[in-house]
C-alpha positions, 0 to 999 in steps of 0.5 A, a space after each residue: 709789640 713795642 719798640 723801645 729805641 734809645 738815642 743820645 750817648 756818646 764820648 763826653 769829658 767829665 763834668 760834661 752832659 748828656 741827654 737820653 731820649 728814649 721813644 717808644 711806638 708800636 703802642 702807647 703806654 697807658 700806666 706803669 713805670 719807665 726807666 733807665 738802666 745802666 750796665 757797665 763792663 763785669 757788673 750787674 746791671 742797675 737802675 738809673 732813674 724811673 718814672 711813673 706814667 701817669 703822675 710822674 712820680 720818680 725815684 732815682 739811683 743813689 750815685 745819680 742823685 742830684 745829677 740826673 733828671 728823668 722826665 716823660 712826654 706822654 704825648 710823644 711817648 717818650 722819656 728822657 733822661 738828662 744827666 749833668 756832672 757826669 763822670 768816669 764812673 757812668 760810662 756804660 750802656 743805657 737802657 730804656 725799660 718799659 715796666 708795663 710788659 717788661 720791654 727794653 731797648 736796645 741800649 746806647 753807649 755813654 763813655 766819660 773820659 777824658 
């Protein structure tokens, strides 16, 4: 079994930024993806950024490009993601998803507000 736990949000002003950890134990990833999910108040939820275990190759969300940074430490079995120039509109709950037997956290509020 693995657990996904997430740390980092918070209350932050506009323009402000973050930085999501997100460490997994229980067993260590070996392949597949690992990503940030958001979901806010009455909407779906919405990939963030994913990155790929082995080569690190990543892919972003179109309203996060350019502002956010996902990376991985393989050898602390973890993923961050690193968001700058935040806004109103990221507020919503942050999840870490592990592709490789579909796992997720439990989730972290981000609210951007002023």
């Amino acid at each position: 079994q693995v657990q996904l736990v997430e740390s980092g949000g918070g209350l932050v002003q506009p323009g402000d930024s973050l930085r999501l950890s997100c460490a997994a134990s229980g067993r260590t990833f070996t392949g597949g993806s690992l990503g940030w999910f958001r979901q806010a108040p009455g909407r779906e939820r919405e990939i963030v950024a994913a990155i790929t275990y082995t080569y690190g190759n990543t892919k972003y969300g179109d309203s996060v490009k350019g502002r956010f940074t996902i990376s991985r430490d393989n050898g602390k079995n973890t993923v961050y993601l690193q968001m700058n120039s935040l806004k109103p509109e990221d507020t919503a709950v942050y999840y870490c998803h592990a592709e490789r037997g579909d796992y997720w956290g439990q989730g972290t509020q981000v609210t951007v507000s002023s």
